[in-house]
C-alpha positions, -999 to 999 in steps of 0.1 A, spaced: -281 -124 -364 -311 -136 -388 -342 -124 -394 -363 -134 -363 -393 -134 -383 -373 -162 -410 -371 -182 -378 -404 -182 -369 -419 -184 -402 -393 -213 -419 -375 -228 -387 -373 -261 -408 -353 -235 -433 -330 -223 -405 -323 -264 -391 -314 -277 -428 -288 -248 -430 -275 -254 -393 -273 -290 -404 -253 -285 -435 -229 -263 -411 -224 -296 -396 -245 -281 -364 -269 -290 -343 -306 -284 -352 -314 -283 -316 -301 -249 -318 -329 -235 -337 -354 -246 -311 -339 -233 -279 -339 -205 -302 -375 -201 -312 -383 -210 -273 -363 -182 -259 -379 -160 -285 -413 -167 -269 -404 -164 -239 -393 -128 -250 -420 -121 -265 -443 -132 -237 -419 -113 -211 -425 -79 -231 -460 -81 -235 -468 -86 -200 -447 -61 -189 -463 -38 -216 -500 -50 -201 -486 -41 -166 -474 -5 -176 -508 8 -193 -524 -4 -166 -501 13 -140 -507 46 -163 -543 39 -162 -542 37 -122 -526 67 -118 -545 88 -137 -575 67 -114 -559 79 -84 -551 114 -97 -593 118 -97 -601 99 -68 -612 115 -35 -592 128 -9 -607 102 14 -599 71 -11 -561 84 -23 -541 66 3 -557 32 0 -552 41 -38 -514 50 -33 -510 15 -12 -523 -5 -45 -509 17 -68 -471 9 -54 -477 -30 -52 -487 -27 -90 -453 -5 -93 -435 -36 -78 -450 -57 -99 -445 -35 -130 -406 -35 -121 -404 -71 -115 -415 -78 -150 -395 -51 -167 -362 -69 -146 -379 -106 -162 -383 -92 -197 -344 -77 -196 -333 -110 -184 -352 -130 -213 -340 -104 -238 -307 -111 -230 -312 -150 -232 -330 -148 -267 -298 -128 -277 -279 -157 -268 -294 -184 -285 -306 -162 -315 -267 -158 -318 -262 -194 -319 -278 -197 -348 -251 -187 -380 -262 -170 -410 -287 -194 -435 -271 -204 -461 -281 -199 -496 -293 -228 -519 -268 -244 -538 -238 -238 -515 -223 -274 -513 -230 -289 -477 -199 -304 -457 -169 -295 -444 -132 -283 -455 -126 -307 -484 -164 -307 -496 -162 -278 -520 -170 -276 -554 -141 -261 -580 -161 -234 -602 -131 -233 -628 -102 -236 -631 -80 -206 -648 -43 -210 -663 -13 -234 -668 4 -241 -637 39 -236 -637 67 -257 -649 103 -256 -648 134 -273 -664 154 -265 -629 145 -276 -591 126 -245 -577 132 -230 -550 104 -221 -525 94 -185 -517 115 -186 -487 144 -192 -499 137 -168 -531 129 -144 -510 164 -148 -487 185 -150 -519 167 -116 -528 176 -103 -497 136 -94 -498 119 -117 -464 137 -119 -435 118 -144 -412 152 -148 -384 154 -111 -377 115 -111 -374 113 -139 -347 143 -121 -331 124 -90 -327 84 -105 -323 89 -143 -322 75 -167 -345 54 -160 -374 67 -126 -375 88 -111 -405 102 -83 -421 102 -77 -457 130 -61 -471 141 -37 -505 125 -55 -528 108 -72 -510 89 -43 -497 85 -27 -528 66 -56 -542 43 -56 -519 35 -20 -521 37 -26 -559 11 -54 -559 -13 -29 -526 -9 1 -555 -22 -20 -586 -51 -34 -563 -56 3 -552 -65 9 -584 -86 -15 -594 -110 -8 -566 -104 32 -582 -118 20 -617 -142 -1 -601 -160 27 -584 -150 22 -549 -140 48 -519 -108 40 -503 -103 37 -468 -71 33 -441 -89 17 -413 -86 11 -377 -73 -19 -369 -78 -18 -332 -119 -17 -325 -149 -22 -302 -159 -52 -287 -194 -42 -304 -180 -40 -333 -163 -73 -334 -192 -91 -320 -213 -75 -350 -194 -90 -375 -195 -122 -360 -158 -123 -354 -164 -135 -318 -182 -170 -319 -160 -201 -320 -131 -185 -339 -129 -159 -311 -94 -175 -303 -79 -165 -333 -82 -127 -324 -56 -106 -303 -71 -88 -274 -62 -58 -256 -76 -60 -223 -64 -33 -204 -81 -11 -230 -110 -34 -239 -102 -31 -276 -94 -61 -303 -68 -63 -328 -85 -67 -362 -77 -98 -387 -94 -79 -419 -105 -44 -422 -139 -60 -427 -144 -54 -392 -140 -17 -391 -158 -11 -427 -187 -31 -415 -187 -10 -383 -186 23 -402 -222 28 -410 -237 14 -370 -271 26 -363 -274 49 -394 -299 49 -424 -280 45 -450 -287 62 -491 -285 33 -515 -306 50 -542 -279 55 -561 -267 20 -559 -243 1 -534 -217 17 -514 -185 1 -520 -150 4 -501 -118 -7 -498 -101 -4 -467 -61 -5 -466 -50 -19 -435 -26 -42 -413 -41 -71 -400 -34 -93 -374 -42 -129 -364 -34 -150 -332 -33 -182 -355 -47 -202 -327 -50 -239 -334 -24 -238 -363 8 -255 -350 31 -273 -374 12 -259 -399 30 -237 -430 53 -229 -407 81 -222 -433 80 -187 -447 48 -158 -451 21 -187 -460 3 -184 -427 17 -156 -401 3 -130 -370 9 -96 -392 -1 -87 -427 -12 -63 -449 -46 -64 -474 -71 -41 -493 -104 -55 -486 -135 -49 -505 -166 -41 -486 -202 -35 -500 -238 -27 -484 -262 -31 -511 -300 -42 -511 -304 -75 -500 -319 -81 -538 -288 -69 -554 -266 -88 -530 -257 -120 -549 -253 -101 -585 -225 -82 -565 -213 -112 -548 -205 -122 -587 -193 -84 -595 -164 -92 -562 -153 -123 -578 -148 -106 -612 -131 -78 -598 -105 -105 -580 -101 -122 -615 -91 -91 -628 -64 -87 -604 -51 -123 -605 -51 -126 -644 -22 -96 -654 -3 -113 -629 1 -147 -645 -11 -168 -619 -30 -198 -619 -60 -206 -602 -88 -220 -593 -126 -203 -578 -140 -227 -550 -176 -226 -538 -165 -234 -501 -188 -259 -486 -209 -249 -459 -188 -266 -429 -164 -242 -435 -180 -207 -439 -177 -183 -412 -205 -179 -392 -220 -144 -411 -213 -159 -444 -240 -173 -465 -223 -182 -491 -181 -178 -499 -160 -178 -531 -123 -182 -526 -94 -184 -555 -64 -200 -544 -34 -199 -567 -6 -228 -576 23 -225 -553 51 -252 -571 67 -260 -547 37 -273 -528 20 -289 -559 -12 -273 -545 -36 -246 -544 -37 -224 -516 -61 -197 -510 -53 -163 -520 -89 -148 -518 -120 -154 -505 -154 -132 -511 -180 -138 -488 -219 -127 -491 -231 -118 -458 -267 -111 -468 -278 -91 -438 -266 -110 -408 -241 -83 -398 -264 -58 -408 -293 -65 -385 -265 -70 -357 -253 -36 -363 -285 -19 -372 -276 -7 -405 -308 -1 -426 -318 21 -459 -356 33 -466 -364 23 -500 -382 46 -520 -388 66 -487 -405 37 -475 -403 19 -444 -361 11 -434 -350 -21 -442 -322 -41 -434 -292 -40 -458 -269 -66 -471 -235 -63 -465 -206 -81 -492 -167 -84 -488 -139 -95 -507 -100 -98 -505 -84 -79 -537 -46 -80 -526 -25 -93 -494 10 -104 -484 6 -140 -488 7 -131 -526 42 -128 -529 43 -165 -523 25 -173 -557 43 -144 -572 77 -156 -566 73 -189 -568 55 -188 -602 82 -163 -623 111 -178 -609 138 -185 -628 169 -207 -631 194 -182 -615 172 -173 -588 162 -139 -603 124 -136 -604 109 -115 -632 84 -90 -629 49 -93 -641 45 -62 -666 15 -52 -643 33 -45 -616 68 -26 -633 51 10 -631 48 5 -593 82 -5 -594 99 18 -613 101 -4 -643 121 -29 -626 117 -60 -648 135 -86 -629 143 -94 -591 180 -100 -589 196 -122 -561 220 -100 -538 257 -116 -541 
């Protein structure tokens, strides 16, 4: 959630950023109302407890002849002291609610609108051309004997796939070479959970109006995660975290899963947009001061993936109509697919601030001072959809597909994808 103290003190702040979410401002109030109403539930029920502690020490000294009159008053102040502890729960709860309303401010600069209001950064490398008709990564990937999309609806239904020898390879190829860029860039790896708390998914704002898009188990009151963002965000709750010696930076390994709600007729051909993946996501929690030179350090670090590979692609800012609700502000790079004459995303870096932070009560103490709220980052460096930019891009005329020299030590020095006869 944000800083209740940012609402109170810049609401006009918090209403130009809901508006530039393409959200109602009206939010904010009901906001600030509930959060005096909390605040005036708490500190009469405060008021009401000192003075039932005062009464009963009164009552402790009082005369035997005066006690049971005493006793009398001192439980219809009792009543009245649980009355307004039950009022202040039921207010805290309501401020919850409308505080959570309220999605993360953004920060200045990020372009206001919705899906197609971004603003391209650069743009990075010659798309591809070809003196043949390319073929699409589907159909590469079939004469490769590499995706097999029939056997995966056969076994899961649609959307579902199973990649195959080389297929396979690649993509544990490309997971490997992002592995170790996260190495060389100082971060801890992680294999995550993918099934979590409902806590946990609500604290990293996975559960607003996206909530849809997320598998549930409800027998077991547990959710399927969509990025190991969730789990890595939810691996420091309600602890004090050291950041003396700078940020702490991971990169969790893990399958992910989405319910792709709402997306019907839409890049249904092939691994573009499916329920089951795999990805090594960046996380961070640094200071909130430090947290938009990192932001910067995330996109370099997914340059420096993309690059050896010999894709091109454009960095978006992504306007602030389509940012999650915990993001403040998001890069994505989306690569040239040929066959679509478009860009389509293949990363996206998002800079959280410390609206997941505060919901999950992660805090350091700043030279020993008083704990502070801490800013949490994260950042895609490598995922399945890749191997649709991959293939696509170093196709060639005989349907082989060669090798980026990046990736041939992962792959035993295999230079070029032939198709199986």
């Amino acid at each position: 959630m944000i800083d209740p103290v940012l609402l109170r003190d810049d609401p006009d702040l918090v209403k130009r950023s809901q508006a530039a979410r393409g959200h109602s401002p009206e939010t904010v109030d009901a906001a600030l109302a509930a959060d005096r109403d909390r605040r005036a539930a708490i500190a009469e029920y405060e008021e009401l407890r000192a003075a039932q502690n005062a009464f009963g020490k009164q009552v402790a000294k009082a005369p035997k002849e005066e006690k049971a009159a005493l006793v009398a008053e001192a439980k219809g102040l009792a009543d009245r002291v649980k009355a307004a502890q039950q009022r202040a729960a039921e207010v805290e709860e309501a401020a919850a609610s409308a505080l959570s309303r309220i999605e993360n401010v953004v920060i200045d600069g990020v372009p206001a609108g919705g899906e197609a209001d971004f603003v391209t950064l650069r743009t990075v490398g010659e798309p591809a051309s070809f003196d043949f008709e390319p073929l699409d990564h589907l159909e590469l990937g079939e004469r490769l004997d590499a995706i097999d999309m029939e056997r995966g609806a056969k076994v899961s239904g649609a959307r579902f796939y199973f990649l195959k020898g080389v297929g396979a390879r690649l993509e544990i190829a490309l997971m490997n070479l992002a592995l170790n860029t996260a190495l060389d860039n100082g971060f801890t790896p992680l294999i995550t959970p993918t099934l979590v708390r409902p806590d946990i998914m609500r604290g990293t704002g996975f559960l607003g109006e996206h909530a849809d898009e997320i598998y549930r188990l409800e027998a077991d009151d547990l959710y399927l995660v969509g990025t190991s963002e969730v789990a890595l965000a939810g691996y420091h709750k309600d602890e004090i975290i050291d950041l003396s010696r700078g940020p702490l930076r991971y990169a969790g390994w893990s399958t992910c899963y989405r319910r792709e709600a709402g997306s019907h007729g839409k890049d249904t051909r092939g691994i573009i947009r499916v329920h089951q993946f795999n990805k090594l996501e960046m996380f961070v929690y640094t200071t909130p001061e430090d947290a938009a030179a990192e932001h910067e350090r995330l996109l370099a670090w997914q340059e420096q993936m993309l690059q050896p590979l010999g894709l091109a692609y454009r960095v978006i800012d992504v306007a602030a109509g389509d940012l999650g609700s915990s993001a403040a502000r998001k890069f994505d790079i989306e690569a040239w697919i040929p066959t679509q004459g478009a860009y389509r995303e293949l990363t996206s870096t998002s800079n959280c601030t410390t609206y997941q932070a505060r919901r999950l009560d992660i805090r350091h103490r700043p030279d020993g001072g008083k704990t502070q709220t801490v800013a949490t980052l994260n950042g895609t460096l490598a995922t399945t959809r890749w191997l649709v930019a991959l293939l696509e891009t170093h196709q060639q005329a005989d349907g082989s597909v060669k090798v980026p020299e990046v990736l041939r030590p992962y792959l035993g020095g295999l230079e070029v994808l032939e198709p199986v006869a």
